[in-house]
N, C-alpha and C positions, 0 to 999 in steps of 0.2 A: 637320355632318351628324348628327354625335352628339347633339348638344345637342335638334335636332328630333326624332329619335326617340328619346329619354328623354321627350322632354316630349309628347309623341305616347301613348308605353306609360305614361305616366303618369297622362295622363286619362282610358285605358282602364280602369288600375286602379281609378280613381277613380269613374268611372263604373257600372262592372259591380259593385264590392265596395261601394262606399261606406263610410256609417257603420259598419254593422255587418257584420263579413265572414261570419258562422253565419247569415243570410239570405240572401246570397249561395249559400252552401254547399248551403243548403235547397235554391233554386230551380235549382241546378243539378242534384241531385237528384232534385228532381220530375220535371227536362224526360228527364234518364236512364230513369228509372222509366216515364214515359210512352211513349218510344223502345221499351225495350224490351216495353213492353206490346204497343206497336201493330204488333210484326210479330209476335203470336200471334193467333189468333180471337177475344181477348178486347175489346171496347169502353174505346178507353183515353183517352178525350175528359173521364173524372169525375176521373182522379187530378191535374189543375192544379187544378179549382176547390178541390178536397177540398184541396189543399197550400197553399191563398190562405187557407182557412178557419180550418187550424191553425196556420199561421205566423202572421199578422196578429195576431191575440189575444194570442199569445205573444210575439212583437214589441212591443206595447205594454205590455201586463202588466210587462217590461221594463223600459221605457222608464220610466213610471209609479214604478217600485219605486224607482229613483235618485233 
């Protein structure tokens, strides 16, 4: 049973963190950020695309520089 759940949380990890884990970190982040926008009066539907716009670039800028 062990064996199935190591290899279960394994591909969780693998999944959600992938390559890079500081994009992970990012978009969990964003989704925070956005959480708590939207229980203010504020419109909080701009702060993923705005975190898609600045991650991405920077993610490859990255990638690239290697």
């Amino acid at each position: 049973m062990t064996t199935r759940l190591k290899a279960f949380l394994r591909f969780w990890y693998d999944f959600v963190v992938g390559d890079d884990w500081r994009v992970a970190v990012a978009v969990i982040a964003a989704l925070a950020l956005t959480y708590a926008v939207s229980t203010t009066s504020l419109p909080a539907w701009p702060i993923l695309p705005a975190a898609v716009a600045v991650i991405l670039p920077v993610t490859l800028w990255r990638a690239a520089r290697r």
